[in-house]
C-alpha positions in Angstrom: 11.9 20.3 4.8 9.1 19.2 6.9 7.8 20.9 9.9 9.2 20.2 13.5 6.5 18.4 15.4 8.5 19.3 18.9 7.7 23.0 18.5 11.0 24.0 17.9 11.5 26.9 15.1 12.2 25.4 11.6 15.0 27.8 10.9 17.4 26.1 13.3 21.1 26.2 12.4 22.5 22.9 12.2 26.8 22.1 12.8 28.5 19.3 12.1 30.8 17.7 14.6 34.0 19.5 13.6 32.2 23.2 13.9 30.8 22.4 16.9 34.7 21.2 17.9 36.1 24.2 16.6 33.4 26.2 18.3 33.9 24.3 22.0 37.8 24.3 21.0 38.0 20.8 21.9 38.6 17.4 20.0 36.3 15.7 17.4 36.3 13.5 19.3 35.3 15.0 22.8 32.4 15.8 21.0 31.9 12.2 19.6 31.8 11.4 22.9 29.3 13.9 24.4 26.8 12.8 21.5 27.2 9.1 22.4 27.0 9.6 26.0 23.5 11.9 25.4 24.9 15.0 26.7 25.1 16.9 23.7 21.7 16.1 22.0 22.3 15.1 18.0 20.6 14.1 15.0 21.9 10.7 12.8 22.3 12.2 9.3 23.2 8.6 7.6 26.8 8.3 9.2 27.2 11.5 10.2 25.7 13.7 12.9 24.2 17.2 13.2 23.8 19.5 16.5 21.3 22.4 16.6 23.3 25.7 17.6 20.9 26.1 20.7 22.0 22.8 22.3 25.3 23.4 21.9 24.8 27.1 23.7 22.7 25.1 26.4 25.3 22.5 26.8 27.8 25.3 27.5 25.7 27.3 29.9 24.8 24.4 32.4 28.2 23.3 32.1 29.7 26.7 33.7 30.7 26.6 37.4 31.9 29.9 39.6 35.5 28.9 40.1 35.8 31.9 42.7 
């Protein structure tokens, strides 16, 4: 595997779309939609996508609101 050139760790955790479902409890294909629309940043792995475990916690922290 060759070195990140952003500056991010190498030992990043990488989820396929149904963990990161399973993990958000939503649909495939909410988070289909979240990739395509570039909230939920993801790699192309031929036909497939992968999402680092850090944007999806970062997804999930700007996306809670104070219902109170």
């Amino acid at each position: 595997m060759a070195a990140s050139t952003s500056g991010d760790s190498p030992d990043k955790k990488f989820l396929t779309v149904a963990e990161v479902a399973q993990m958000m409890r939503v649909s495939k294909m909410t988070v289909y939609r979240l990739v395509h629309n570039g909230e939920l940043p993801a790699l192309r792995v031929g036909r497939s996508f992968r999402v680092t475990e850090q944007d999806v916690d970062a997804y999930l922290q700007k996306s809670f609101f104070d219902a109170g």
